[in-house]
KEKE-3310 file (N, C-alpha, C; in steps of 0.2 Angstrom, whole numbers, plus 5000, padded with zeros to 4 digits):
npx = (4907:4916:4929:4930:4916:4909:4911:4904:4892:4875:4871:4860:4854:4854:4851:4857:4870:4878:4872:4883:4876:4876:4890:4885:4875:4884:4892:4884:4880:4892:4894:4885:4887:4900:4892:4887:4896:4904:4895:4894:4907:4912:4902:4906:4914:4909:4900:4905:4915:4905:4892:4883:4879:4876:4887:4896:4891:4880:4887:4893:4883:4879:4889:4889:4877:4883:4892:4886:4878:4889:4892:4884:4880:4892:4893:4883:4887:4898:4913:4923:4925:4934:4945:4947:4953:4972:4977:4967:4952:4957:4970:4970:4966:4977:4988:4979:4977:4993:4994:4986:4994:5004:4996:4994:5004:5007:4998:4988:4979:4984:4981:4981:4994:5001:5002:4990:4976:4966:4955:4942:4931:4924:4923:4934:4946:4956:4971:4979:4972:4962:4969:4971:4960:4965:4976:4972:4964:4973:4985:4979:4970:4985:4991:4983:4984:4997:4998:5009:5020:5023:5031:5043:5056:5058:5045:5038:5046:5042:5030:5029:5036:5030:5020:5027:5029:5019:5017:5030:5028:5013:5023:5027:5021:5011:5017:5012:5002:5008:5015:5004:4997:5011:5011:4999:5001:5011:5007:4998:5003:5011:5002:4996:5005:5019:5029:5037:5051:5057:5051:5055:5067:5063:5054:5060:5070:5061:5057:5067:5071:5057:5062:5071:5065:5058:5067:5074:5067:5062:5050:5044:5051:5051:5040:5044:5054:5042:5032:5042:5043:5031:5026:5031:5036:5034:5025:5016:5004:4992:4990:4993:4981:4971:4974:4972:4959:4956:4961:4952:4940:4937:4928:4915:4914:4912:4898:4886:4891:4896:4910:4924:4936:4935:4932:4939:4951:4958:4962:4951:4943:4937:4940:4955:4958:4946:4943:4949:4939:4927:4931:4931:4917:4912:4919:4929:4922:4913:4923:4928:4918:4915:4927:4926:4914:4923:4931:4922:4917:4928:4928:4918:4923:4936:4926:4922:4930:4938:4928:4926:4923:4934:4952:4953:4945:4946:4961:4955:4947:4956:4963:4955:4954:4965:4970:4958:4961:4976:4971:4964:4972:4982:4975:4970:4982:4990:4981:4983:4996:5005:5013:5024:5014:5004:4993:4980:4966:4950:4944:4927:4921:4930:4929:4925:4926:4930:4939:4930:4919:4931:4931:4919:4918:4928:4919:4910:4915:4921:4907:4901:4909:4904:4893:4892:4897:4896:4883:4886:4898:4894:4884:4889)
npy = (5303:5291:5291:5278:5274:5285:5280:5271:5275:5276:5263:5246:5240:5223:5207:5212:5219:5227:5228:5226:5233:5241:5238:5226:5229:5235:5226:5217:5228:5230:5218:5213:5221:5221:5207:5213:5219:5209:5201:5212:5212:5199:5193:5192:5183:5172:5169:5167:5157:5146:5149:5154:5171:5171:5164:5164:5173:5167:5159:5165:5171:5158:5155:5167:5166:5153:5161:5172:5166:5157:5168:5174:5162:5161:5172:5169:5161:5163:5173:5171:5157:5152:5153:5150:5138:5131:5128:5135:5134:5143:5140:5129:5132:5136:5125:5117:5126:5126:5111:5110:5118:5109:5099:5103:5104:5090:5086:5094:5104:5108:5124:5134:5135:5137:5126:5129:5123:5113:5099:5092:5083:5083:5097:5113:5122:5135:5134:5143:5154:5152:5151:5164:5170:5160:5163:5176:5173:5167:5175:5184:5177:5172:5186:5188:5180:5183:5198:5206:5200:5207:5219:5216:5211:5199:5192:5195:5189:5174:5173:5178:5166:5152:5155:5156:5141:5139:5153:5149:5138:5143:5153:5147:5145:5155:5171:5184:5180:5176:5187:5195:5189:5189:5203:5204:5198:5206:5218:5218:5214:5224:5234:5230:5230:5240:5243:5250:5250:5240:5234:5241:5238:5224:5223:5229:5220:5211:5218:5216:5201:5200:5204:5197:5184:5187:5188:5179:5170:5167:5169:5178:5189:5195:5202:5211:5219:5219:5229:5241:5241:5244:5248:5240:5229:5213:5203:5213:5216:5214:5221:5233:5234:5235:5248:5257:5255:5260:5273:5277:5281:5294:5304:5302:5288:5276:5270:5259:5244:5246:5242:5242:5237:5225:5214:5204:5208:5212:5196:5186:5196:5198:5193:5197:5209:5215:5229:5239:5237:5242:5256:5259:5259:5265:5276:5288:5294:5284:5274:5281:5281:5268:5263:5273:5266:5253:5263:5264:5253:5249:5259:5255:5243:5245:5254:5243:5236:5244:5246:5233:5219:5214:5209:5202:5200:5214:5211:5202:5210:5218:5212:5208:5220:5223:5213:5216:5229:5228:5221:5228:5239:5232:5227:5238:5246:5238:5236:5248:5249:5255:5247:5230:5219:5206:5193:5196:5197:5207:5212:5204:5209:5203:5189:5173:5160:5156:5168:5176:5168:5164:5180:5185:5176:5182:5193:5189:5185:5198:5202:5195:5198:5212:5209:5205:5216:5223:5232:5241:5247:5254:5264:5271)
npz = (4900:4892:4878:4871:4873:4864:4851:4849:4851:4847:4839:4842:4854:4861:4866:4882:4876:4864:4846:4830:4817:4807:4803:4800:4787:4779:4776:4771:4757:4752:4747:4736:4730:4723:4717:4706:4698:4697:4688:4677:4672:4669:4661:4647:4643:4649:4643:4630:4631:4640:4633:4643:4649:4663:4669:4682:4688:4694:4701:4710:4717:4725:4732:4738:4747:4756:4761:4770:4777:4784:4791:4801:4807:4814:4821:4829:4838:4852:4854:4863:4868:4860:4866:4878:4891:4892:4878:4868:4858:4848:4847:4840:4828:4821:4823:4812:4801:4797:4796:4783:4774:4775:4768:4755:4748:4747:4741:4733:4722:4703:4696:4684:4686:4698:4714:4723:4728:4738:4738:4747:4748:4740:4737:4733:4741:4745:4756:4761:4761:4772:4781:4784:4793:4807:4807:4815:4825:4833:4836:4843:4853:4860:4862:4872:4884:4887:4887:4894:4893:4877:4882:4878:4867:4866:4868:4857:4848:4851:4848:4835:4830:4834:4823:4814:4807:4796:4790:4783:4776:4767:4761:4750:4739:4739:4738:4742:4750:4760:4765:4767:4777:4786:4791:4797:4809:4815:4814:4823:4835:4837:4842:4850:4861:4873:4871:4856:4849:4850:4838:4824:4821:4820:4809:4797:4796:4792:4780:4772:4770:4764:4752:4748:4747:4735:4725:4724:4718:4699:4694:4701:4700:4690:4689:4693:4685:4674:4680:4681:4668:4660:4650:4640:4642:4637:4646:4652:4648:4654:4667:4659:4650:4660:4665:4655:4654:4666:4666:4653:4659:4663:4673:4677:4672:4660:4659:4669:4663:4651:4649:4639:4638:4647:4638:4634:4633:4645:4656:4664:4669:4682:4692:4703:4695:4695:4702:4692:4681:4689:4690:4675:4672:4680:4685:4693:4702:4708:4710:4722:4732:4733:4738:4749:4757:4761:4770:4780:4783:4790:4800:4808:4811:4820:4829:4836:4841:4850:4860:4865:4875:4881:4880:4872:4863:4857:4849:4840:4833:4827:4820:4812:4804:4800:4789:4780:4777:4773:4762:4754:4750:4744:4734:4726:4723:4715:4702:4699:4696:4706:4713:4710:4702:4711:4716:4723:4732:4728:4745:4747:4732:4724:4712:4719:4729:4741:4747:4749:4758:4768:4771:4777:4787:4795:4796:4804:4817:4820:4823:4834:4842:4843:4847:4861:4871:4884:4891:4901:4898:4889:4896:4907)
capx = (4907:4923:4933:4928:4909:4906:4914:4897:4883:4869:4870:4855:4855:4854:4853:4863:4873:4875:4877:4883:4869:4879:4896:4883:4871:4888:4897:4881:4880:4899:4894:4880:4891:4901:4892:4885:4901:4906:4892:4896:4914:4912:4898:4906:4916:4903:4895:4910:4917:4901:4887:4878:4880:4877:4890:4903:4887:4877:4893:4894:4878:4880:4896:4888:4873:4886:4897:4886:4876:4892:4894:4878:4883:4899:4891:4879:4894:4901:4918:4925:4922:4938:4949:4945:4958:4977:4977:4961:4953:4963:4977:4970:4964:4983:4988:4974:4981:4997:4993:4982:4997:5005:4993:4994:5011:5007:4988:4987:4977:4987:4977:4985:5002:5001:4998:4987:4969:4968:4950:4941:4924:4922:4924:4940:4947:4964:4972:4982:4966:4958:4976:4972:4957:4965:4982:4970:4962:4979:4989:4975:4973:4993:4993:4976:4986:5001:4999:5016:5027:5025:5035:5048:5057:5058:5037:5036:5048:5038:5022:5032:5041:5024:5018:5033:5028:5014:5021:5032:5022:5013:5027:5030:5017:5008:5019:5007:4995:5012:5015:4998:5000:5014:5006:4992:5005:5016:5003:4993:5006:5013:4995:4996:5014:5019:5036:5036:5054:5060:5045:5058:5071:5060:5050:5067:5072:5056:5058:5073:5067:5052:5066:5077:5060:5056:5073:5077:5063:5062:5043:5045:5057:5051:5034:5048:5054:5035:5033:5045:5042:5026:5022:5037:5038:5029:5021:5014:4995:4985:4991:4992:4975:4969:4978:4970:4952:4955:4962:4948:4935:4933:4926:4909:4913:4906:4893:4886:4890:4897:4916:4928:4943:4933:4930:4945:4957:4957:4961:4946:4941:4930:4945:4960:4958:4938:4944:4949:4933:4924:4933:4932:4910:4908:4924:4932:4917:4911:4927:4930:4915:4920:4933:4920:4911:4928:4933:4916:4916:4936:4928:4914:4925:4938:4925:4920:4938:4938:4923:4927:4921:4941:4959:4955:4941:4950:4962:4951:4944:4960:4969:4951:4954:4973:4969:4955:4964:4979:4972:4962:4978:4987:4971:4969:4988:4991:4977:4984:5002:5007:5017:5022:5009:5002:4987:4976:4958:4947:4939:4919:4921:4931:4925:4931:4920:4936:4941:4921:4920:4936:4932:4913:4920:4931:4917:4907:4920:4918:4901:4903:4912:4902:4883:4893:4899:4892:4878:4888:4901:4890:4879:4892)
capy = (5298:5293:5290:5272:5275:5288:5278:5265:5277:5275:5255:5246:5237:5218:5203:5216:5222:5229:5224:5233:5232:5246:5233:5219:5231:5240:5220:5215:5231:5228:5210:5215:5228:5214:5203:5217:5220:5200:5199:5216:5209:5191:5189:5192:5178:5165:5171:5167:5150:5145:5151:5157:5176:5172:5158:5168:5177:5160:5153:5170:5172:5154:5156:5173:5164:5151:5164:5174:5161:5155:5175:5173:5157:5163:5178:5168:5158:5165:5172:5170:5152:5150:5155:5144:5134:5135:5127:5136:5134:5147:5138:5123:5132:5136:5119:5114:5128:5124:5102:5109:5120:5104:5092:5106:5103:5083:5085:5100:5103:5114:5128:5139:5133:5137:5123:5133:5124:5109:5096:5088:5080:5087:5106:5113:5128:5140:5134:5150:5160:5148:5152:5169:5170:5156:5167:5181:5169:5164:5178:5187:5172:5172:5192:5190:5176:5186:5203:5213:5199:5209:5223:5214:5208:5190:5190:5194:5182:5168:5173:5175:5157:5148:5156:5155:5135:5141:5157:5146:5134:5147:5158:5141:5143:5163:5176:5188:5178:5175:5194:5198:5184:5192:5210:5204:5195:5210:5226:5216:5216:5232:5238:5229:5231:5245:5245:5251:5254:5234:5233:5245:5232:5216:5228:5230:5211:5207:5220:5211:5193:5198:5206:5189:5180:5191:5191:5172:5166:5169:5173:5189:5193:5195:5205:5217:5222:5222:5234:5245:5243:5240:5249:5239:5223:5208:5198:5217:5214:5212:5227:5238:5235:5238:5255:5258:5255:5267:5280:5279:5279:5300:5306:5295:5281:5275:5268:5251:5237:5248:5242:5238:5230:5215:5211:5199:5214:5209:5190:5184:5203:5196:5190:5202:5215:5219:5236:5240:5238:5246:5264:5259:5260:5271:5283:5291:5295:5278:5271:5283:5277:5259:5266:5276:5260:5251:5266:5264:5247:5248:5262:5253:5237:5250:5254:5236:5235:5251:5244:5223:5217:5210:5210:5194:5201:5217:5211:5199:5216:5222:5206:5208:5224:5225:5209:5221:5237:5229:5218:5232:5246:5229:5226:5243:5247:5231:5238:5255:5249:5257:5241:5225:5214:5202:5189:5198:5199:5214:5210:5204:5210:5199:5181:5168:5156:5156:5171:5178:5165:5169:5187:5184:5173:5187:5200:5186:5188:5205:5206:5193:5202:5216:5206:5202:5221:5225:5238:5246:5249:5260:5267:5272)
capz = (4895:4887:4870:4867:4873:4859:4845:4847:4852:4843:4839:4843:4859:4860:4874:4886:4874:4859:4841:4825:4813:4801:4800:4794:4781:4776:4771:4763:4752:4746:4743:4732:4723:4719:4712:4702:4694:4692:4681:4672:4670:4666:4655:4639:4643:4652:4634:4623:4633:4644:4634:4649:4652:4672:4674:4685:4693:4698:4707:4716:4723:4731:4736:4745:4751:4761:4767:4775:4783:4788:4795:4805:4813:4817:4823:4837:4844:4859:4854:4870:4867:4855:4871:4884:4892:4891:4871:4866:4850:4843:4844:4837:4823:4819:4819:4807:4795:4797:4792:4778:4770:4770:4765:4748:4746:4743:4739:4729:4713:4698:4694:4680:4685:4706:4718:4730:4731:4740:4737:4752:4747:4732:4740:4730:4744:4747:4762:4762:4762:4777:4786:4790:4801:4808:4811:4817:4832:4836:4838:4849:4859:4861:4865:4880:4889:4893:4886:4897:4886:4873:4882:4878:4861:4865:4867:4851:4846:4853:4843:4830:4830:4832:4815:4807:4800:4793:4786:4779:4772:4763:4756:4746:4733:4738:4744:4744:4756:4766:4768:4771:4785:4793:4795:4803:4815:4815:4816:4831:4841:4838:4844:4860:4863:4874:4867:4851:4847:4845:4830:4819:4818:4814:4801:4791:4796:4788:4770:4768:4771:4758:4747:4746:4743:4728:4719:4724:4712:4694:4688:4706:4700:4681:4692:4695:4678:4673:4683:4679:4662:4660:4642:4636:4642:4633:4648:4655:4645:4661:4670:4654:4650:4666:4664:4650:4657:4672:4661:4647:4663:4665:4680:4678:4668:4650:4663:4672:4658:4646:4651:4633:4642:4650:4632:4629:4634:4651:4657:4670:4673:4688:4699:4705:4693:4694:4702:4684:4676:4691:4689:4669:4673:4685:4683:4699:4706:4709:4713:4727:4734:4733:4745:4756:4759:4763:4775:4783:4786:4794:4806:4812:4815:4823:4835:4840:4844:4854:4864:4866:4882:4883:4876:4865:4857:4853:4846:4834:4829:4827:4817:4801:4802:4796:4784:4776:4776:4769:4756:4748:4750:4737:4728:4722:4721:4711:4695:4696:4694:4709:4716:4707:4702:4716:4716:4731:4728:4732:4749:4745:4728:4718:4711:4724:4734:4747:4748:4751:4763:4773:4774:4782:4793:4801:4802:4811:4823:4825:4826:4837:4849:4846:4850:4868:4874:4891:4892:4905:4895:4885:4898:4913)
cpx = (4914:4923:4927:4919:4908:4908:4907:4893:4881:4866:4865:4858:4852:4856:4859:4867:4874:4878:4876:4880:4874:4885:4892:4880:4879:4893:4894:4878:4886:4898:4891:4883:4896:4899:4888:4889:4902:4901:4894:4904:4915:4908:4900:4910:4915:4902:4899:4913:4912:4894:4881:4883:4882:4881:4894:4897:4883:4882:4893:4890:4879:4886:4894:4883:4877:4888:4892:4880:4881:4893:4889:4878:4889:4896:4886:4883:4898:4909:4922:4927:4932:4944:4951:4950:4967:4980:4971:4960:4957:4969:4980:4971:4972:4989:4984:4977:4987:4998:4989:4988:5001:5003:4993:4998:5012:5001:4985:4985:4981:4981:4982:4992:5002:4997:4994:4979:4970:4957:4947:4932:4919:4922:4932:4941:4956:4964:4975:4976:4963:4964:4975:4966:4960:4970:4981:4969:4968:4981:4982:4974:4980:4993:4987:4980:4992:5003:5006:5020:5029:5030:5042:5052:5053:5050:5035:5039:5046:5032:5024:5034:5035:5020:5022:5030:5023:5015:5024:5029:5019:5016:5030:5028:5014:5013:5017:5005:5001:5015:5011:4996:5004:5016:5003:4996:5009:5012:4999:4996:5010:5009:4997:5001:5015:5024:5036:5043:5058:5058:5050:5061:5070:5057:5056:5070:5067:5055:5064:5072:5062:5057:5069:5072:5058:5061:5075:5072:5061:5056:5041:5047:5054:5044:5038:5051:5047:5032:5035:5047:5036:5021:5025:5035:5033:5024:5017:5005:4991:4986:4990:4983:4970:4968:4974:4961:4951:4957:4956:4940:4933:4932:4920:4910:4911:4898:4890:4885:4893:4906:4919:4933:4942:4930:4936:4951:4962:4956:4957:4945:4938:4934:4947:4959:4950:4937:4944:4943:4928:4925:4932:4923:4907:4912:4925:4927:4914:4916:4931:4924:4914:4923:4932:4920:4917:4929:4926:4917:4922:4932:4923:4917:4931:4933:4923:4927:4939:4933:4923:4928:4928:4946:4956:4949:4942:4954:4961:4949:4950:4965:4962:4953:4963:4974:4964:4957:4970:4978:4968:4966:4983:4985:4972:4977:4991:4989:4981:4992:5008:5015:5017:5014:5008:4995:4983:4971:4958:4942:4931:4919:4924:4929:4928:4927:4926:4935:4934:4919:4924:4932:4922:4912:4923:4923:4911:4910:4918:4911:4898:4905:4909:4895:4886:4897:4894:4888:4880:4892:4900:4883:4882:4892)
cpy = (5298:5290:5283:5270:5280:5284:5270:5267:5277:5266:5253:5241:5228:5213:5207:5220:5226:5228:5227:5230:5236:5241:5229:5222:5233:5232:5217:5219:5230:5221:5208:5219:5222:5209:5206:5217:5210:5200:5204:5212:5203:5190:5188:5187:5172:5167:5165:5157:5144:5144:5151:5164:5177:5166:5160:5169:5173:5158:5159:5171:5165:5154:5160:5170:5159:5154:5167:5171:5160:5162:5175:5168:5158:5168:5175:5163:5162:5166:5169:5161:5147:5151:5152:5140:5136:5135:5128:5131:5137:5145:5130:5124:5136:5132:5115:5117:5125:5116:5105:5113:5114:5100:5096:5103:5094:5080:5090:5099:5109:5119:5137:5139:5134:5132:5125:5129:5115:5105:5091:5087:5084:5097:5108:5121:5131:5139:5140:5156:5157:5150:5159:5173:5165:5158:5173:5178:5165:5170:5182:5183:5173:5178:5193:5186:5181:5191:5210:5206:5204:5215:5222:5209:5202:5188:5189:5189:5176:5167:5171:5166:5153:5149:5154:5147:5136:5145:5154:5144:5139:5149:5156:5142:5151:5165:5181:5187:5178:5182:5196:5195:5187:5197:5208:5203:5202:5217:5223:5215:5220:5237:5237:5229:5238:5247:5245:5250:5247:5233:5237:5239:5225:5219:5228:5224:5209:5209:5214:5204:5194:5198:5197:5184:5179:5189:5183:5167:5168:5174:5181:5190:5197:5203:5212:5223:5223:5229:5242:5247:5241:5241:5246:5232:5218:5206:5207:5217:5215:5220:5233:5238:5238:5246:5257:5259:5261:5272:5283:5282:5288:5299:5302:5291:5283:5273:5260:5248:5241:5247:5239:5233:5224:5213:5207:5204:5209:5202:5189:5190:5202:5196:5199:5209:5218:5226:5241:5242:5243:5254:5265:5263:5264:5273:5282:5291:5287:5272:5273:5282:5271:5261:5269:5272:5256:5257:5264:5257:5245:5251:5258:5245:5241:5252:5248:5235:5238:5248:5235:5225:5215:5210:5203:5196:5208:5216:5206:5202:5219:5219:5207:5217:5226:5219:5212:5225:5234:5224:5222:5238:5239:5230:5232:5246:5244:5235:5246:5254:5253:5253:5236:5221:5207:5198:5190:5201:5205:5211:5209:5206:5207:5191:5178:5165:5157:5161:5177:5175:5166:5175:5188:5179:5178:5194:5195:5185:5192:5206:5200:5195:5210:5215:5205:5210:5222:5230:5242:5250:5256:5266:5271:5281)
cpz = (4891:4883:4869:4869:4865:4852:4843:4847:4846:4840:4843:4848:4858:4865:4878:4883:4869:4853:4835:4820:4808:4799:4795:4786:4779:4773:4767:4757:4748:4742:4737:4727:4720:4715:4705:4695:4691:4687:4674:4668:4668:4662:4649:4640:4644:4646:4630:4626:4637:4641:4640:4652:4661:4673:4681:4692:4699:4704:4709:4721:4727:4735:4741:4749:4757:4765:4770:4779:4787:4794:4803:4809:4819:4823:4830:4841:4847:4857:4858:4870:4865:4862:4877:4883:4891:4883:4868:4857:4843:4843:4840:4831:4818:4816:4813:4802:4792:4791:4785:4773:4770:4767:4757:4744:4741:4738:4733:4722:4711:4698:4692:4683:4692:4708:4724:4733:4733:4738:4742:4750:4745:4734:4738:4737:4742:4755:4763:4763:4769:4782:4789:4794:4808:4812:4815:4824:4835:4841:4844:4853:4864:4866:4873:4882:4892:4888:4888:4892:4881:4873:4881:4872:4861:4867:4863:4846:4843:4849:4836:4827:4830:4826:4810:4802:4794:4788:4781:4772:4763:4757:4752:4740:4732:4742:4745:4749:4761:4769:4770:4778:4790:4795:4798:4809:4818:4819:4822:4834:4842:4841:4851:4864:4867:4873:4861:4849:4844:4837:4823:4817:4815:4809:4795:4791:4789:4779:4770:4767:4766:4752:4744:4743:4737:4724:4720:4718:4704:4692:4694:4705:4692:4684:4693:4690:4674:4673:4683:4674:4658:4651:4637:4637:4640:4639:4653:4656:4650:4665:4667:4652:4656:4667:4659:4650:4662:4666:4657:4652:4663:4672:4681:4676:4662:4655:4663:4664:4652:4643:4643:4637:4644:4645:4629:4632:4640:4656:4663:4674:4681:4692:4702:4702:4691:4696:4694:4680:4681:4689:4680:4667:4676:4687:4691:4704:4709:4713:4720:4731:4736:4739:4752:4760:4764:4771:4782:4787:4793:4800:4811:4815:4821:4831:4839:4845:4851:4863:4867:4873:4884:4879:4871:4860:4853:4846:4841:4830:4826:4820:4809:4801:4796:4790:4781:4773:4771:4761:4751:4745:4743:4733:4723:4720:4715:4704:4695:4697:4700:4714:4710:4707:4706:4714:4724:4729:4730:4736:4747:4738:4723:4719:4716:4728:4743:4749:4751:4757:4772:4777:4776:4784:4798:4801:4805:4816:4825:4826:4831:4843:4850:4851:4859:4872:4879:4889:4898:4904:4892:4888:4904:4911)
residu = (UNK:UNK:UNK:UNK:UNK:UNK:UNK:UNK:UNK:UNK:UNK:UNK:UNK:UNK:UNK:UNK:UNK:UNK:UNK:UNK:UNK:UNK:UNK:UNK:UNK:UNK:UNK:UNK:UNK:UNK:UNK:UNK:UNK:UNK:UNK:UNK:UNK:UNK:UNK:UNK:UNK:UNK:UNK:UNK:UNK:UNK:UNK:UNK:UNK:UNK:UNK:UNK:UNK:UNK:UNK:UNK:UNK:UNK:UNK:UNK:UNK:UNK:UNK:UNK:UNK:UNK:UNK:UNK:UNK:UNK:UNK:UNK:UNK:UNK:UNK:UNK:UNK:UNK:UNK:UNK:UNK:UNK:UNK:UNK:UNK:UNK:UNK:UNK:UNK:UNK:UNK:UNK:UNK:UNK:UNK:UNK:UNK:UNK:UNK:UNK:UNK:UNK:UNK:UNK:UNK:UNK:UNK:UNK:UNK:UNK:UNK:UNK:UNK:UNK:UNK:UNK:UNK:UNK:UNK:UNK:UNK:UNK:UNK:UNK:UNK:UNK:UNK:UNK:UNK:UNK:UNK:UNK:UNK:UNK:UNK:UNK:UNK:UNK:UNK:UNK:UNK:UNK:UNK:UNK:UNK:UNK:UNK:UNK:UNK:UNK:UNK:UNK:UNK:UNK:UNK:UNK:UNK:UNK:UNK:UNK:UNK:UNK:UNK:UNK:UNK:UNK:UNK:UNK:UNK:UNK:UNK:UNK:UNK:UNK:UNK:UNK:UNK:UNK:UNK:UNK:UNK:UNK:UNK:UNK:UNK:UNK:UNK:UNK:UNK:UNK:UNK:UNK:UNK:UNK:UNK:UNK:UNK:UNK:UNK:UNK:UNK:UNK:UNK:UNK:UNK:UNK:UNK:UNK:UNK:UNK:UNK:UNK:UNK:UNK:UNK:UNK:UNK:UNK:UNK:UNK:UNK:UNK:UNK:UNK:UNK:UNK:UNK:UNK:UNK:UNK:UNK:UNK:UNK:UNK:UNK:UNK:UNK:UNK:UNK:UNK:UNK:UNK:UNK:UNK:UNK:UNK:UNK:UNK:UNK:UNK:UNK:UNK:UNK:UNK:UNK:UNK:UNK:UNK:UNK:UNK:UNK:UNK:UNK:UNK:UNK:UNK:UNK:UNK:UNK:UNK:UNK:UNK:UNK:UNK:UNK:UNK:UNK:UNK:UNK:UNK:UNK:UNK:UNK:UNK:UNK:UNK:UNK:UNK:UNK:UNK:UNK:UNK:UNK:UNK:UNK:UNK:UNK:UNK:UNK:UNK:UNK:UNK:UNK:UNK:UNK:UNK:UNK:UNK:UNK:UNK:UNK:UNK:UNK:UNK:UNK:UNK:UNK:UNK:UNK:UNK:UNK:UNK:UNK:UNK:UNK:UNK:UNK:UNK:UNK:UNK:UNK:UNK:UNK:UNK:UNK:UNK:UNK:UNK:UNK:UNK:UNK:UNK:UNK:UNK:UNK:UNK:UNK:UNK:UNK:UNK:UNK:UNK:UNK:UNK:UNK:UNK:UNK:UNK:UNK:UNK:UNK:UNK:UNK:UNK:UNK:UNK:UNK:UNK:UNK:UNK:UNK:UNK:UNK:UNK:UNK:UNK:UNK:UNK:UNK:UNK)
# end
């Protein structure tokens, strides 16, 4: 039996195959632990500006009842499906990104001074957040058609240079989402690449390119003396408070609902910074649990990976996996002041109809690609 046989045993078998039943309980307990907290975190504000404690809560749970239907849909279509031909669906579904960041540009609604949401019959979304399943079923399609390119710069070039309008696009309005973009593009084909040593000089190509980006615009630029002065500088409030909640949290917390900072301290506690409130409620202990949950879920997408019936379904395991990993290594870095401050939720846990959405869309992917793994795979 080898390596990528043992990293699935025990999974429950399904039409032929087998399918990970721990990935799905393990993304609808994080889902549930979130809207736990949004309600802890939001209601004194649904309260104060809403009168209704459960405003925040209401819109969560439907948002979650969409997404994870949409997860279970996604989940009985045939990934393989997205691949087919020589301009599969996944390369449709990068043109469509693509038109939708500029239809922002000219369609866009303000929301708190960023054009990022765009409004289609009556459904208000983040194309930036819809961009990166979109850049995940790209670039794996790209790397399954001709896999040995990428032993060679100019392969990755090409992937590159097709994402690029996109990217762009993007890194008009969020440069965080457009960074978290051009990791997924970056680390998936660093994985499938058997020359590793080009990937040094785009990596430093690409700090510098973020750098220019950051220091070329004023308010990233201001995120940077924030940062650096964060007990000092007037517009810090959000970050400091934050700091202020983990710090007072102890080893257990004050405990569930008992949080001061998401009382006004804390602007729309529920979003980006609900990290905050969580280690504020349920101390270290609980917060390193949080983090359990998360490492759990990364392994068991890890071994979907491991085990895909084909390079395209790999690396679709491969592409949520590095859009998971890196946007909870921001999220939590973000509240604990570790890096400037960025707008990068906490996967399944902060409020966001989109962004919930998105992220069980990719583990319908992967369990996708896991519901279609040979039983010989696992039985040889």
């Amino acid at each position: 039996m080898d390596e990528r046989v043992t990293v699935i045993e025990g999974e429950k078998k399904k039409a032929g195959g087998y399918f990970d039943y721990s990935l799905m309980f393990l993304t609808l307990f994080i889902i549930a632990f979130g809207i736990i907290f949004i309600y802890s975190a939001s209601s004194y504000n649904a309260t104060k500006y809403y009168s209704d404690p459960m405003y925040f809560t209401s819109s969560q749970i439907k948002n979650a009842v969409f997404a994870v239907a949409a997860m279970v849909g996604i989940t009985i279509v045939n990934y393989k499906l997205y691949e087919k031909g020589s301009f599969g669906i996944a390369f449709l579904a990068l043109i469509v990104c693509t038109l939708l960041m500029v239809a922002v540009v000219f369609l866009g609604e303000d929301h708190n001074g960023s054009t990022r949401w765009l409004k289609i019959a009556g459904f208000s979304f983040q194309p930036s957040e819809v961009a990166k399943p979109g850049i995940i079923m790209f670039v794996a399609f790209a790397i399954s058609k001709a896999p040995q390119k990428l032993k060679k710069w100019t392969g990755f070039l090409k992937i590159a240079a097709y994402c690029a309008p996109l990217l762009g696009m993007v890194a008009i309005e969020n440069l965080s989402s457009a960074i978290i973009l051009g990791v997924i593009v970056f680390v998936t084909c660093f994985i499938a690449s058997e020359n590793k040593v080009y990937f040094i000089f785009f990596g430093l190509l690409a700090v510098v390119l973020a750098a220019v980006l950051i220091f070329a615009v004023g308010y990233r630029s201001d995120r940077i003396d924030i940062w650096l002065n964060v007990e000092t500088h007037p517009k810090s409030g959000q970050i400091l408070q934050g700091l202020y909640a983990i710090a007072s949290a102890g080893f257990f917390g004050r405990g569930l609902g008992n949080s001061m900072q998401k009382m006004g301290y804390i602007p729309e506690a529920h979003n980006d910074m609900i990290f905050s409130v969580i280690c504020e409620e349920i101390g270290v202990i609980g917060a390193i649990a949080l983090l359990l949950f998360y490492v759990l879920l990364l392994w068991r997408i890890y071994a979907i990976a491991m085990n895909a019936d084909d390079l395209f379904g790999s690396m679709l395991c491969v592409g949520v996996f590095v859009n998971i990993a890196v946007q909870v290594i921001l999220n939590v870095a973000v509240v604990t002041n570790t890096i400037p401050s960025t707008g990068v939720a906490l996967p399944f846990v902060s409020y966001g109809g989109t962004s919930l959405l998105v992220f069980c869309a990719e583990i319908g992917l992967v369990l996708s690609v896991s519901a279609r793994i040979r039983r010989e795979r696992v039985e040889d």
